[in-house]
N, C-alpha and C positions, 0 to 999 in steps of 0.2 A: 504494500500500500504506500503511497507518493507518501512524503512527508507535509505535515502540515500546518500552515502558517496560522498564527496565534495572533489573536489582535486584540491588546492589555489598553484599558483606561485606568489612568488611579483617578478613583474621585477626591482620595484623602484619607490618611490614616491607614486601614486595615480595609478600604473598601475599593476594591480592585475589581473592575469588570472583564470576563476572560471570556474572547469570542475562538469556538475552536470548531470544526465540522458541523457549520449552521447551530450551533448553540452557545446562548448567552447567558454565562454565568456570574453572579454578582456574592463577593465575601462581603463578611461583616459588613452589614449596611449601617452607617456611621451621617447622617444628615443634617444636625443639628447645627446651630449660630454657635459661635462660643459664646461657653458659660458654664458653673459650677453643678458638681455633681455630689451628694453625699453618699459613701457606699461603706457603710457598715464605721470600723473605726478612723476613716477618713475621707478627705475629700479631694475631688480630681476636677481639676482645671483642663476645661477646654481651650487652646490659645487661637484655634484656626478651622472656618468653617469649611465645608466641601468645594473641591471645582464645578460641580457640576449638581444639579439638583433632581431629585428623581423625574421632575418631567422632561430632565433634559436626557434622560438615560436610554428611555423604550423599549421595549419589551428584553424580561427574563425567563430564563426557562426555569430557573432554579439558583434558588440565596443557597450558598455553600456558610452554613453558619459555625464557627470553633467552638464558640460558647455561648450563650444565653445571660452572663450573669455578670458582667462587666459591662461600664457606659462605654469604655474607650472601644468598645468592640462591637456592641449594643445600643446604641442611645436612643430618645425617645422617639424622631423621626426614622431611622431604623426599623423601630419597632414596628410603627404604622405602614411602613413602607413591607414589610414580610408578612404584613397580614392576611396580606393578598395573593400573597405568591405558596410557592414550594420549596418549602424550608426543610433541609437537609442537616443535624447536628448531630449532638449526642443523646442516647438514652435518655440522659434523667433532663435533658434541654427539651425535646420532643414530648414529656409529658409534663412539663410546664407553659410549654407553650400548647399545647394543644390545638387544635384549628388543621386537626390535617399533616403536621411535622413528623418529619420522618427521623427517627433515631436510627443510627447506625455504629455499633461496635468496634470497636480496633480490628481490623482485618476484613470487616464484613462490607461487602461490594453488594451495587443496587444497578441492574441498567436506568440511562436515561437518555432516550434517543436511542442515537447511535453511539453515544459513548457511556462508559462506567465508572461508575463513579467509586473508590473504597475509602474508609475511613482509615485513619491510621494513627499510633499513639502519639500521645503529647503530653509533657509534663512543664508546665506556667511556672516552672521556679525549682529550686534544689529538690532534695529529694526528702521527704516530708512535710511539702508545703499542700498538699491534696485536701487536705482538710479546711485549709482556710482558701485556696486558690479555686478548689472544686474541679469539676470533670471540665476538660478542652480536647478537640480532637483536629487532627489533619486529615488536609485529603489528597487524594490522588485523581486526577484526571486523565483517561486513556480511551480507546478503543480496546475491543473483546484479543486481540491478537496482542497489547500494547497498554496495558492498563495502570500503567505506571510513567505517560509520558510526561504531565506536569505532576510537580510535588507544591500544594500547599502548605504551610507548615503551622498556620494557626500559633497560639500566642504558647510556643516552647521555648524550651534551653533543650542545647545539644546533650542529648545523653545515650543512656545504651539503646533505648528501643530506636530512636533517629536514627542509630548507625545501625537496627534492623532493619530499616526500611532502603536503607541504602545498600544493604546486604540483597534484597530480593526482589527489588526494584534496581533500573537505570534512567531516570526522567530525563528529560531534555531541556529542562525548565525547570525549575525551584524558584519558589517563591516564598521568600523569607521574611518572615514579621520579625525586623530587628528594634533596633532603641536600647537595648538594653535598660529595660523599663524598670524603673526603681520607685514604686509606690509607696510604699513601708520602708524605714528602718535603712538597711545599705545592703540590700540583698535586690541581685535582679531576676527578673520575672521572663523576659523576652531575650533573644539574642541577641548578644553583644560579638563584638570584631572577631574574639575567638571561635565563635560558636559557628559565626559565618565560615570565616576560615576551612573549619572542620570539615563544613557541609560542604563548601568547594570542592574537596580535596575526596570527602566520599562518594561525592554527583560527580564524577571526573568528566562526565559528558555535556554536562548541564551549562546554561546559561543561567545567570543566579541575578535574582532581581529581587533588591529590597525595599518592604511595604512598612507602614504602620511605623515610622522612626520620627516623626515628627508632629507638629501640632497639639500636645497633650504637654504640661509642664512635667509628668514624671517622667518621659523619655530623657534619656542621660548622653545619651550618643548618636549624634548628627549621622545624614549620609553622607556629609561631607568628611569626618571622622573613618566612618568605616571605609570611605574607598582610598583614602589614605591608608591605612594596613592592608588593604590588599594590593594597592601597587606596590608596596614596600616587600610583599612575597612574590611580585610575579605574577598575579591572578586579575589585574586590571582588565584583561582582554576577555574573561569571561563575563565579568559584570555589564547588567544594562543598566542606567538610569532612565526613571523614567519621570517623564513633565506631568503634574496637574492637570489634568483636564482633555489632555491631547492623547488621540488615540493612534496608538505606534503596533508596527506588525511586527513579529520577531517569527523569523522562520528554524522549524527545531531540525 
């Protein structure tokens, strides 16, 4: 089967539109003004609203959603915006949100279309943060011959099960929510420059494009930050940057 061209909008944050074999897929739908959020023992500052607004989007076939339980991921326009749609997340996300959402497992594949979608692990912070950080999942986007051609990665840190998926998977595209998010305390939550690094180096095929590193005050590390450490190793030539609002085709 030809290889096939991908065509990536960031609206902003964690909310990436992925056009791939006639369908249009939308992560974390993120649409609100800046402005403050209260979530549990603190609060999170919005600094930047979206490029793009959901009427300017047009049709989706399916919100690929990490988690349900964060603003920075979730926010209230978001919310309103997936109400209507087919929302793809986790388990215990899909019976909170209820209306239709489809929960899927670490490992567990759904067709959609023509392509399939799997969920695959992710862990929001060190390792014992599950409790307060709760369930996140990534996904994979492929064909039934190829079901592992893009890797989303939803709001993780590099650790063993990522390097499972790189073990059974070879994407051609990663899409990395980095920032190295630091909400609480000095402990981060999302990738930071090493973790990108990692996943360079275990996606060896892959094109690596970073989401969700900006516009919120707990992101701690710029994209202008991380593609400084990776020219500094030699990996400048597989990163893409991508503009606001502008919709770029990257062929895998």
């Amino acid at each position: 089967m030809a290889k096939p061209d991908v065509a990536l909008t960031l609206i902003g944050g964690p909310t990436l539109l992925i056009e791939v074999d006639g369908l249009r897929l939308l992560t974390d739908p993120t649409f609100d003004p800046p402005g403050t959020y209260q979530a549990k023992d603190i609060v999170l500052e919005k600094l930047r609203g979206p490029a793009l607004q959901p009427s300017e989007i047009g049709r989706i076939d399916a919100v690929l959603l990490s988690h349900d339980q964060h603003w920075d991921n979730f926010d209230r326009s978001g919310r309103e915006f997936a109400a209507t749609k087919t929302v793809i997340t986790t388990p215990v996300g899909a019976e909170r949100l209820g209306n239709g959402a489809m929960g899927l497992a670490p490992w567990q594949t759904m067709p959609l279309g023509d392509l399939v979608i799997t969920a695959v692990p992710a862990r929001h912070g060190p390792r014992g943060i599950e409790p307060i950080s709760g369930d996140v999942t990534g996904f994979l986007i492929g064909r039934p011959d190829e079901p592992g051609l893009i890797y989303v990665s939803g709001d993780t840190v590099w650790y063993e099960q990522t390097t499972e998926i790189a073990r059974r998977f070879r994407p051609r595209l990663a899409v990395l929510f980095t920032g190295e998010a630091k909400p609480r305390a000095n402990v981060h939550v999302t990738m930071d420059s090493n973790d990108v690094i990692e996943a360079a180096h275990a996606f060896a095929e892959a094109t690596i494009v970073a989401i969700h590193n900006d516009g919120w005050r707990h992101f701690t590390e710029t994209q202008s930050e991380l593609e400084t450490s990776l020219k500094l190793l030699g990996l400048e030539a597989r990163f893409r940057r991508l503009t606001p609002g502008r919709r770029e085709v990257v062929t895998l």
